[in-house]
C-alpha positions, 0 to 999 in steps of 0.5 A: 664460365659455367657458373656465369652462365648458370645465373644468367636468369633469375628463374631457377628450375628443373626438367621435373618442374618443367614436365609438369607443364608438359600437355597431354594429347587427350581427346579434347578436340571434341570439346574445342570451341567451333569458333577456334583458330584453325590456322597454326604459324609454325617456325623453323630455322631454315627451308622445308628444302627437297621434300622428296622422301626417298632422299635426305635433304628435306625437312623431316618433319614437313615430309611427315606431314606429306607422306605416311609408312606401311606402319607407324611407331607408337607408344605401345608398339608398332601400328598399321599406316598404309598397311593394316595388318601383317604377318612375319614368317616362322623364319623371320624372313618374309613380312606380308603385309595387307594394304589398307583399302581406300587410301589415295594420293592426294592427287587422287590416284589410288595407293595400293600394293601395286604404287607402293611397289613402285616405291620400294622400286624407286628405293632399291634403284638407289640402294647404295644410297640406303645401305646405312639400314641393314635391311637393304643388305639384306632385301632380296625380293619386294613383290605385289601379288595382288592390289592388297597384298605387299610382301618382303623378303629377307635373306636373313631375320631382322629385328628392327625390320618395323622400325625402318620401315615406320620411320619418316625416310626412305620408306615413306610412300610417294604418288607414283605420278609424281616420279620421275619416269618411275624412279626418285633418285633424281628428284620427284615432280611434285610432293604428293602424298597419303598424309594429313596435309598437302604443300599448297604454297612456298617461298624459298627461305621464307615460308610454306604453306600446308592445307589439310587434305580433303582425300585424308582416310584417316581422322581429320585434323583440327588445324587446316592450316599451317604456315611455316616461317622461315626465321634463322636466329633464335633470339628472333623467334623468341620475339616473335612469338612474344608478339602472337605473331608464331604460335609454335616452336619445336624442335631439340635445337630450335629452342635454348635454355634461356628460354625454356627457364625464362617461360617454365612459368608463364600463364602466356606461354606454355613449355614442354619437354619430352623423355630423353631422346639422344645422346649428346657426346664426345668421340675420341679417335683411338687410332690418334698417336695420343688416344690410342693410350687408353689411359689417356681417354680414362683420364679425360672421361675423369676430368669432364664434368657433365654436372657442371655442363647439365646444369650450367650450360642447360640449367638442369633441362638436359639431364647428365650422361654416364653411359652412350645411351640412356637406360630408358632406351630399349636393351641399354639398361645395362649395369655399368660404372660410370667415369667419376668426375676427379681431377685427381684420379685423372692427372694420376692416369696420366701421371702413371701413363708417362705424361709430364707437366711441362714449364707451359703446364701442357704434359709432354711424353717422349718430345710429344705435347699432349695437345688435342683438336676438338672438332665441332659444328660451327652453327651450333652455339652449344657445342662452342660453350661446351668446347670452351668450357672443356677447354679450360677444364683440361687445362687444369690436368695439363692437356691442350685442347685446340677447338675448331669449328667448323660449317656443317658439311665439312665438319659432317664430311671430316668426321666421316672421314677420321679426320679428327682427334675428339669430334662432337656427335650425337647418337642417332636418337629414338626411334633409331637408337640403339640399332641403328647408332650401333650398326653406323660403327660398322661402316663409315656412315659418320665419326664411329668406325673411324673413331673405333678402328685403333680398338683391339676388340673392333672385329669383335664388337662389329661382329656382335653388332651384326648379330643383334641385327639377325637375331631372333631371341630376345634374351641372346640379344640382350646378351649382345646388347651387353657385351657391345654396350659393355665393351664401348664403355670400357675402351673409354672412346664415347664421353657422354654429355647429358641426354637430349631431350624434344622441347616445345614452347607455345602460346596458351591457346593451343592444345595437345602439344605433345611429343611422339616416338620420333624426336624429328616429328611434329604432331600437327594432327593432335593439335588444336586452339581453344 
């Protein structure tokens, strides 16, 4: 199946071909013809849905557009947004933060300390709704002293405190009008924000409309108007923007392989790939009766071939996985030995663990047959190619794997659950990886602390987590780092695919198509048409 699938096109290339195509975001705005283009047709796969930005329903990159944070993640570090400067105490417990003069809400109110205030009130008000982020555990006051000045304290240091507030949600900010008297737990009466853009129009599952904003304090954006068309089916999409009638798809799930080969070459359309930004990976339940036997997790870590998967189901676009994060990640450059791919070391695990090939050629050990569920998401076609291909694969070495797919939210509500013997999942990627994946294996946000709860060393490795969370010197952080990244990949539980990456294709007329810290952005506000 691989091999059929890695000669579907006649093109042939690779992710270092395709970079070179990638567009550079250089200030060329100047330069662009005044006659240009200044309505962009965007497209996603599904409704902006619930835009309201203290919850999590809506689309990430349309609540981008809208709304803006105290600060901003760059390439080189943190900058200011809404605020624009701060300090941080010697104790790394109290961040005082000076709020930019003269930004307003789109509908005109002025956003000072005093409205975003309000919002963290909105934020803290639904708390339990928020705790996945550590910070709020450890939040114990939010405080306007004065029109200018925010402040934050902790009970303990945080280091990724920056982070979590710079990302697109909870912490964007919201006009206080817009509330729901004072709250957004329940909803918020329209989306009104500080961003580039304001949602002038929309139909449900059809498409939305956003407009520059004429009260933006920041730098203009060169395109006034987004259209954003709501098309499900990929092959569709391609058609449409072969026919001029989108100029932009974006995102690490809009786009496939096929397509990305089938462009690495056109003078039409143009293809951009970002720097890995996600993990994709199998999970293993150790408190499963089967994988709970190490062996067993060593031996599938040995028979999966992420080569084969890299280059046959992604043409080579998405580079393999030997570790649970890439060493480009912050703090995951750790030196580990990766899982050879061998089907003979893995049926000698096996072998040496007290699994016998049966008269089905399924092993058995003790009456049990070492037959596996694999659970994955049903609306990903990616994760059923891979599932089969591994399927056969674990054949070969005597193990049964039965796939199930499943819609999103069940498939998102058993993994939660534990309810699973090898579940597909993807790590929560940048900025939030590594803290954030981390600190989801202490509770049950997603598959990991079920997955972990049959590990010997599970309290030791929470433990760590928390505190690489507090700490405040880098090399005992490292340290943690180490011991955590280390221990996960010697319990075997994680099997690392290949390493995501953001992936654009466009028309050739549109410039500064590039690729921020946060996979789930769009840089509307870099963009422009020649």
């Amino acid at each position: 199946m691989i091999a059929g699938c890695s000669t579907n096109n006649s093109t042939t290339t690779n992710k270092q071909e395709v970079a070179k195509t990638v567009a550079a975001s250089e200030d060329k705005k100047d330069e662009a013809d005044s006659t240009g283009k200044e309505e962009l047709v965007f497209v996603n796969f599904r409704d902006i849905r619930d835009l309201n930005p203290h919850l999590y329903a809506g689309e990430m990159y349309a609540q981008e557009m809208l709304y803006e944070t105290l600060v901003t993640i760059t390439e080189d570090g943190y900058k200011g947004c809404l605020a624009e400067s701060w300090d941080i105490s010697e104790d790394g417990r109290v961040y005082t933060f000076k709020i930019r003069e003269g930004v307003y809400f789109s509908d005109g109110t002025i956003c000072d300390a005093n409205a975003i205030k309000a919002n963290f009130d909105a934020i803290i008000e639904n708390k339990e709704r928020h705790t996945w982020l550590e910070m709020m555990n450890l939040l114990v006051s939010v405080d306007a002293p004065d029109s200018n000045t925010f402040v934050i304290t902790l009970s303990a240091p945080y280091y990724p405190m920056l982070t979590e507030l710079g990302v697109t949600r909870p912490f964007a900010i919201i006009s206080p009008n817009a509330m729901m008297n004072g709250s957004t737990k329940d909803g918020v009466k329209e989306y009104i924000g500080t961003g580039p853009y304001v949602l002038t129009d929309f139909v449900i599952d059809e498409y939305a409309v956003f407009e520059a904003n004429d009260n933006y304090w920041g730098e203009k954006p060169t395109i006034q108007k987004i259209t954003v068309k709501v098309i499900p089916d990929n092959q569709t999409r391609i058609l449409a923007l072969e026919k001029g009638e989108i100029d932009l798809i974006y995102g690490k799930n809009m786009i496939d392989a096929d397509a990305i080969t089938k462009y690495a070459d056109s003078e039409e359309i143009k293809v951009a790939l970002s720097q890995p930004t996600s993990t994709r990976q199998l999970v293993m339940n150790t408190t499963d009766e089967i994988l709970g036997d190490i062996e067993v997790r060593k031996a599938l870590q040995h028979a999966t071939n992420k080569t084969a998967i890299a280059e046959g189901i992604f043409y080579g676009l998405e580079e393999p996985a030997d570790f649970l994060f890439s060493k480009t990640i912050p703090y995951c450059d750790v030196a580990l030995t990766p899982y050879e791919y061998n089907l003979e070391t893995a049926s000698q695990l096996l072998e040496d663990a007290g699994w016998v090939v049966g008269s089905d050629g399924i092993r058995e050990k003790a009456g049990v047959k070492l037959s596996l569920d694999m659970l994955y998401n049903s609306d990903s076609v990616t994760e059923k190619t891979i599932a089969e291909y591994l399927q056969a694969e674990y054949q070969q070495i005597g193990v049964q794997i039965i796939i199930n797919g499943q819609e999103e939210q069940s498939y998102r509500d058993n993994m939660k659950a534990g309810n699973f013997d090898i579940v597909f999942n993807i790590s929560w990627g940048t900025p939030y990886d590594p803290q954030s994946s981390l600190s989801g294996m202490t509770a049950p946000v997603y598959g990991d602390y079920a997955a972990q709860l049959g590990l010997d060393n599970k309290a030791e490795i929470d433990e760590a987590i928390e505190k690489i969370l507090v700490s405040t010197d880098e090399t005992t952080r490292q340290q943690l780092y180490d011991f955590v990244l280390e221990s996960l990949h010697k319990d075997a539980l994680y099997i690392p695919l290949t390493y995501e990456c953001n992936k654009a294709i466009y028309t050739k007329d549109l410039q500064g198509v590039t690729f921020t810290q946060s996979q789930y952005e769009v840089p509307f506000y870099n963009m422009y048409f020649e």
